[in-house]
C-alpha positions as CSV (number, residue, x, y, z in Angstrom):
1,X,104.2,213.3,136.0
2,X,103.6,212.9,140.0
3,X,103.9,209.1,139.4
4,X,106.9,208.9,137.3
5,X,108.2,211.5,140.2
6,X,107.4,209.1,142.7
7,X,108.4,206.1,140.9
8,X,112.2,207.8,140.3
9,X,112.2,208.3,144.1
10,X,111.6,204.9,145.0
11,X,114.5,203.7,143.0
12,X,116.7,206.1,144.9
13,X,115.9,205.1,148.0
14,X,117.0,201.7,147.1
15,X,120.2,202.5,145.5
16,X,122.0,202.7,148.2
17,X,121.1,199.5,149.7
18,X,121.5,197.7,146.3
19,X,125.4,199.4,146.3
20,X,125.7,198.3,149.7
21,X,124.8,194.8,149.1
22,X,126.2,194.2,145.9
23,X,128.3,191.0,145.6
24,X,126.9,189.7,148.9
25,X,125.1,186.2,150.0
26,X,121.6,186.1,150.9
27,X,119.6,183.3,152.5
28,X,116.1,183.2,151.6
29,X,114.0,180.8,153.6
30,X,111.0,180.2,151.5
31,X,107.6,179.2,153.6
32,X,104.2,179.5,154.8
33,X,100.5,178.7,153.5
34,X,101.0,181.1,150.9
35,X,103.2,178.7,148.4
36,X,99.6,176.7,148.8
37,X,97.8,180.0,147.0
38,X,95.9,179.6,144.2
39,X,96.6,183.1,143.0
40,X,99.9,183.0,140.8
41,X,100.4,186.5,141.4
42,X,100.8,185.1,144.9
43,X,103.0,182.3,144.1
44,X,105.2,184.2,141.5
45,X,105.9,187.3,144.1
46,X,108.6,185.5,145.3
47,X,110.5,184.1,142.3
48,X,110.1,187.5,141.1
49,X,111.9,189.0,144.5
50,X,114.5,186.7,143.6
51,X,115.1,187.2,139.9
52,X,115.5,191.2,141.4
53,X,118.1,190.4,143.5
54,X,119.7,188.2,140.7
55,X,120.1,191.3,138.3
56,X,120.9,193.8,141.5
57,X,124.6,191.5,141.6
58,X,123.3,189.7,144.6
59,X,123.8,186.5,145.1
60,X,120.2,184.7,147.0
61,X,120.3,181.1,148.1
62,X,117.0,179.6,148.5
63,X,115.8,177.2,151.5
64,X,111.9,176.3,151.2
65,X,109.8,174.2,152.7
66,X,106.2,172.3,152.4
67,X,105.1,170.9,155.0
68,X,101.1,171.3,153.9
69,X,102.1,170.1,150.7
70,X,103.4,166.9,152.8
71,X,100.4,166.4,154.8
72,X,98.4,166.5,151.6
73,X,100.4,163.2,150.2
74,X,100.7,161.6,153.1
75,X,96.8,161.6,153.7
76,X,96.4,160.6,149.9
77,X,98.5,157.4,150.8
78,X,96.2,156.5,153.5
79,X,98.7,158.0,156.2
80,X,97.5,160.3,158.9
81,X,99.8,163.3,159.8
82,X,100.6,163.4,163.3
83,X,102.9,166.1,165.6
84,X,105.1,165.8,168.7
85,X,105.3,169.3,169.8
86,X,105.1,170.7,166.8
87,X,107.7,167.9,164.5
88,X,106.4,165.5,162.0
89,X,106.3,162.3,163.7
90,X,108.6,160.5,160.6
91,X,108.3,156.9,160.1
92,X,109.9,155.2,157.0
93,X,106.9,155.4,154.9
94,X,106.2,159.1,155.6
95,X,110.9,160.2,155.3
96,X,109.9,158.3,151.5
97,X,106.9,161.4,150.9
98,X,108.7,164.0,152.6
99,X,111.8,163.2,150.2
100,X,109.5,163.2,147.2
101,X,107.2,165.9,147.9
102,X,110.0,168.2,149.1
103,X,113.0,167.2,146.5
104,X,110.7,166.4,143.4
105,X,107.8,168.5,143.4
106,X,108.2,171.5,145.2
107,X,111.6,172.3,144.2
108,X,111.1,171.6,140.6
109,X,108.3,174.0,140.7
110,X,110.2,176.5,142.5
111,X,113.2,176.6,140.0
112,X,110.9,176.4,137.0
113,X,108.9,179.8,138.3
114,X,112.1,181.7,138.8
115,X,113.5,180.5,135.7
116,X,110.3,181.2,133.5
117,X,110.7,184.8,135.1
118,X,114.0,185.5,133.6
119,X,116.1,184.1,136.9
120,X,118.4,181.4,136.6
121,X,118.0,178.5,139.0
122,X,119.0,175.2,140.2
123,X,117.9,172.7,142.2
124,X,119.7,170.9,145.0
125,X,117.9,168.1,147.3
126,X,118.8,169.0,150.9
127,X,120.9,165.0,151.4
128,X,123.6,166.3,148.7
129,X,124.5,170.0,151.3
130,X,122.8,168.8,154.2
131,X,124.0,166.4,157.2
132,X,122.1,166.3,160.1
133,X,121.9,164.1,163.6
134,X,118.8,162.6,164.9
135,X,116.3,164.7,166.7
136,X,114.7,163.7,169.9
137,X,112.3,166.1,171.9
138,X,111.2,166.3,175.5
139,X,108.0,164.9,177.3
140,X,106.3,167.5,178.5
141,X,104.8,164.6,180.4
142,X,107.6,163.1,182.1
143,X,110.0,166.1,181.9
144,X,113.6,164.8,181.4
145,X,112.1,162.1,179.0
146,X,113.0,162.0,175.2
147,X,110.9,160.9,173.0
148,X,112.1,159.3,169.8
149,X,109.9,160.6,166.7
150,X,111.4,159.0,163.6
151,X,113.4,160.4,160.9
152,X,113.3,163.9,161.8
153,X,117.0,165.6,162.1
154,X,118.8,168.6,162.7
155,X,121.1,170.1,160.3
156,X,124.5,170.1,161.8
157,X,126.7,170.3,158.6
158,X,126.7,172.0,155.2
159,X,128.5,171.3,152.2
160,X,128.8,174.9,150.6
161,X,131.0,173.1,147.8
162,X,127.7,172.5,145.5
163,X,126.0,176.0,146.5
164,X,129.4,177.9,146.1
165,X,129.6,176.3,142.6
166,X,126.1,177.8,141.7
167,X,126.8,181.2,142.7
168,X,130.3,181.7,141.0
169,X,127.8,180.6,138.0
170,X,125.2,183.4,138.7
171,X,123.0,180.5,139.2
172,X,120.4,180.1,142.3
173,X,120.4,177.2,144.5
174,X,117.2,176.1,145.3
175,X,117.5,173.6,148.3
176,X,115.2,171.4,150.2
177,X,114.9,170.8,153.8
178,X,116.2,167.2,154.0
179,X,119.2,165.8,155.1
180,X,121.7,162.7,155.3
181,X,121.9,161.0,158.1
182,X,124.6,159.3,160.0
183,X,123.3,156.4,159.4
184,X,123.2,157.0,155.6
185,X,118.7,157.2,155.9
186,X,117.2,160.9,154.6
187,X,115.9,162.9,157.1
188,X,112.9,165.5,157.8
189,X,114.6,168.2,159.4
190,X,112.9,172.1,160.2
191,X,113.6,174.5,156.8
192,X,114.2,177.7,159.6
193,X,117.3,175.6,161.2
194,X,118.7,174.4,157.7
195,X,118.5,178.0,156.4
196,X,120.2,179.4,159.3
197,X,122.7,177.2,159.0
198,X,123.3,177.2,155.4
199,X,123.3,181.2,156.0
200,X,126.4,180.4,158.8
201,X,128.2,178.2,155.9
202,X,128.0,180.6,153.5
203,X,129.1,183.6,155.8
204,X,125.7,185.6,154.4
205,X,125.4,189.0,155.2
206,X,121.2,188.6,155.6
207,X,118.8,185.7,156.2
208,X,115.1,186.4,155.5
209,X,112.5,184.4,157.2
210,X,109.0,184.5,154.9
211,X,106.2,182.9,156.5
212,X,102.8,183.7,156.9
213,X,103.0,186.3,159.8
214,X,103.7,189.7,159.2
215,X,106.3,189.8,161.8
216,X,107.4,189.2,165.1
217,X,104.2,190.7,167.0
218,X,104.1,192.3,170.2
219,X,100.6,190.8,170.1
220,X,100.3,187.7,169.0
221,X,96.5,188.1,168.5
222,X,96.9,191.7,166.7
223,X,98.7,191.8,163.2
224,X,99.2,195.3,163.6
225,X,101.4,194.9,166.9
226,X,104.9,194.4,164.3
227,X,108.2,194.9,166.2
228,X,109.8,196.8,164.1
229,X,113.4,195.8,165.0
230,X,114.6,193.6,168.0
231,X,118.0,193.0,169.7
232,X,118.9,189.7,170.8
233,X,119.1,190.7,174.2
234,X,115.5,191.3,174.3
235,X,114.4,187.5,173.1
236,X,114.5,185.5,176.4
237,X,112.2,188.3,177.9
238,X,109.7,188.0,174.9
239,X,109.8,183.8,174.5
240,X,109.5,184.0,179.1
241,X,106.4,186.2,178.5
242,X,104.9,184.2,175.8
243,X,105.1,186.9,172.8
244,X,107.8,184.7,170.9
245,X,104.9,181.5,171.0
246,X,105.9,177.9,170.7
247,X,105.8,178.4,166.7
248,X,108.0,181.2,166.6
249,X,110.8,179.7,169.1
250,X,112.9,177.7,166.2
251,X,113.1,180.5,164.0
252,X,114.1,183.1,166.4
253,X,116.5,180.7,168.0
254,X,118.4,179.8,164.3
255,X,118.4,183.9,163.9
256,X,119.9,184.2,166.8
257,X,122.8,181.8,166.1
258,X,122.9,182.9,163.1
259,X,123.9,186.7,164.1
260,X,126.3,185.1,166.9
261,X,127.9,183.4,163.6
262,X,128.5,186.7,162.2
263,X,125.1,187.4,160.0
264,X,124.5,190.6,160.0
265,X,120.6,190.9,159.9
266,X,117.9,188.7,160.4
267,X,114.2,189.2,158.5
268,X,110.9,188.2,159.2
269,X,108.5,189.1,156.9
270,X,104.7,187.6,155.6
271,X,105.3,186.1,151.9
272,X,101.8,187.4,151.6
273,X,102.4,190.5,151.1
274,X,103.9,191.3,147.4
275,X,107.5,191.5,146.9
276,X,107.7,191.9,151.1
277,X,112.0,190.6,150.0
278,X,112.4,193.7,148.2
279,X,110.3,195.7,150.9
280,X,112.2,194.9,153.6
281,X,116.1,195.0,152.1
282,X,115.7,197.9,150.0
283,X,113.5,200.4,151.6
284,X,114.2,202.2,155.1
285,X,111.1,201.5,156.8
286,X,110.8,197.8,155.6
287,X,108.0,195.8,156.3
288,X,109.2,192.8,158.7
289,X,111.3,192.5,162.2
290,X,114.3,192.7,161.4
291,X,116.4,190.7,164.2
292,X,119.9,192.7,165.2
293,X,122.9,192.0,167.1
């Protein structure tokens, strides 16, 4: 009787969250080496999380990525992965695999799990929402340099038209990390930018960052060092220091615009941990850093 007890409780302790959120937009950026596990109970936490928040009357958008997945076909082809501080270096050959991993394999698979779990999905490749312009990083060598690294973008536009469509439907776009061009060729472009700024399109009241870290940690050597809840006006202090690392910096920079665009919470949570989505939105402790204005 204990159990049932405690089970009751849990679902009051997420009513009011799920009657505060009802009817509302959130951006789910789907990554991290646990979409690589072979453990379908691992796989399927997520599409699960999703179907949840389906039949709670909110309305999730999906932004994954796959860039393991990427480095596995590249390296089948007889390519050879190789990074400029930290981005795919993107020649025409590799934009081809990205495209086909990315908008034919992993989203596919990622529709078809939430749909086989009672969810309702749809797939949308990143080129028919997404514009982007071409990146170009610094040399660290010769600062004040730019390097050119291929077809790797930013996003810079999204066409909410397609997405919009799919949620008046009760459907859930799934979308890939690629984008157009303005010279018409398909870009690579970083999943944690394109969700933040599909998440600014959409007006979303949350974005949730799932990777394979439990957190922002105070300790980037100790998992158990979780910051709990930051405020922007502490994240120059933690990237100066070194506790936001080089990894971190482009998802905490896209929450951060994202809150300055009117989002009104920012997740990070580790996709290896079952149902951390639900965990974090609809309990009061959570599980994550949750980012805040």
């Amino acid at each position: 009787m204990q159990d049932l007890i405690a089970k009751a409780a849990t679902l009051l302790e997420a009513l009011p969250y799920i009657q505060k959120y009802s009817g509302a937009t959130f951006v789910v950026k789907y990554g991290g080496s646990f979409m690589d596990s072979p453990d379908p109970t691992v796989r399927t936490s997520v599409a699960r999380d999703i179907v949840f928040l389906e039949a709670v009357e909110i309305n999730p958008v999906v932004v994954h990525g796959g860039g393991k997945a990427i480095s596995r076909a590249m390296e089948r082809a007889g390519l050879t992965p190789k990074f400029i501080q930290g981005q795919r270096l993107t020649d025409e050959a590799t934009a081809a695999i990205v495209d086909e991993v990315l908008s034919r394999q992993i989203n596919p698979e990622i529709v078809q799990t939430i749909n086989q779990l009672g969810g309702l999905a749809r797939g949308i490749p990143g080129p028919d929402v997404f514009q982007c312009r071409k990146l170009l990083v610094e040399d660290r060598q010769q600062p004040g340099r730019m390097l050119d690294i291929g077809y790797v973008g930013e996003v810079t536009r999204v066409d909410t038209a397609p997405i919009l469509e799919c949620l008046e439907q009760g459907i859930t776009p799934v979308i890939s990390p690629t984008a157009r061009g303005e010279d018409g060729h398909i870009y690579n472009c970083n999943a944690d930018i394109a969700a933040a700024q599909t998440a600014i399109a959409l007006k979303a009241r949350r974005l949730v960052f799932m990777s394979d870290v439990p957190g922002i940690l105070r300790n980037p050597n100790d998992p158990d060092s979780v910051i709990p809840c930051l405020r922007v006006a502490e994240v120059e202090e933690l990237k100066r220091t070194g506790v936001i690392d080089r990894g971190m910096i482009p998802k905490v920079d896209s929450a951060v615009a994202a809150l300055r665009a009117g989002v009104e919470k920012v997740s990070f949570v580790d996709g290896r941990v079952p149902h951390a989505v639900l965990l974090e939105i609809f309990t009061d402790e959570g599980v994550g850093t949750i980012l805040v204005p």
